[in-house]
Structures are given as C-alpha cells and as structure tokens.
N, C-alpha and C positions, 0 to 999 in steps of 0.2 A: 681323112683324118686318122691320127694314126692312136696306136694304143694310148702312148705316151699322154695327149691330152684330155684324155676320159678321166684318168686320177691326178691327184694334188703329186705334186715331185718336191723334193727334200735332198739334202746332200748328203752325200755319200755318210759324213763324217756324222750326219746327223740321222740317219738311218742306225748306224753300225753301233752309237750310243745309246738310243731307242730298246735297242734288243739286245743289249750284254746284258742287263738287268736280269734276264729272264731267258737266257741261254737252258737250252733243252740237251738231253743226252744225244738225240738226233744231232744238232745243229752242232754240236763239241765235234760229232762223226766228221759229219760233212765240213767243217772247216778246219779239222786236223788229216783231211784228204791230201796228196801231196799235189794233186791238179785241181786245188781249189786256192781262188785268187781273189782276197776280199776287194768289196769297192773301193775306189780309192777318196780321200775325204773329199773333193770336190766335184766328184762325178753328180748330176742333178741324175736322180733314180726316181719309180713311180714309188707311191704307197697304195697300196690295193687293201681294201676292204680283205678280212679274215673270213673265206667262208667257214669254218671249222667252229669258231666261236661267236663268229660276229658281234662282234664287241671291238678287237684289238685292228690293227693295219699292218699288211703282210710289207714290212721294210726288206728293200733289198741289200742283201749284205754281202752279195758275190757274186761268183762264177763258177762253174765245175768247166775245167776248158779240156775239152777233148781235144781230138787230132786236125779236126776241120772247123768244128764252132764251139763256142761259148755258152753253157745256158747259166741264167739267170738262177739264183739260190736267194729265196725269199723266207723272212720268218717273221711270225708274229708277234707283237711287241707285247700283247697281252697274256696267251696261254700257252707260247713257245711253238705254236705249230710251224711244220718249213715244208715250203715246197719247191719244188724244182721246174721250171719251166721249159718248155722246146723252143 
C-alpha cells in the first residue's frame, strides 16, 4: 500500500487555494525558487496532517525539481508551515 492511500487526496487546484490564504515568507521563498514547479490544477496530491501545529493539513503545492528528481514542497493551510519531502 503506498503512501498515497494513508491520507485524504485533493487537487492540485484545490490544495494550491487552500494555502494562498496563508502563504508564509518561507513558502513566498520556495516558490519564487526558479526550479520550483507548482502542482498543476488537476494533479490528485495527498493532504497530510501538520505535525507543526496539528490543527491545519500540509497541502501540496509543488516541486523543487533538481537534476534527477522532484521533491514534493508541502504547506500548511493553517499556520503556513512548509516542508520539503525526499
């Protein structure tokens, strides 16, 4: 079973709505990056629980795409925290 079906999935367009509200100086960083590549609106992303605040759901809103992979750039729709995944 893979990650994907542990958490609730959401679309792109509706992750990326989620957390503009509540856009953090981090997250303004990491998506004014020139190798960061938001979701696109119909991509189905997970929402993972915030461990930071536990409250809000870490929506994904991107990608930092290196030279070989992609990781995943997550923020939280409630207290703006962002993480970056491997």
């Amino acid at each position: 079973m893979s990650d994907l079906h542990a958490y609730e999935v959401e679309s792109g367009g509706q992750a990326l709505a989620a957390v503009m509200g509540r856009t953090s100086p981090k997250l303004l960083q990491v998506m004014a990056s020139a190798n960061f590549q938001p979701v696109a609106d119909a991509d189905m992303v997970p929402v993972r629980p915030c461990p930071h605040c536990r409250d809000g759901g870490l929506r994904t809103v991107g990608y930092l795409c290196g030279s070989v992979t992609a990781h995943p750039v997550f923020a939280c729709d409630t207290c703006g925290e962002v993480a970056l995944s491997a």
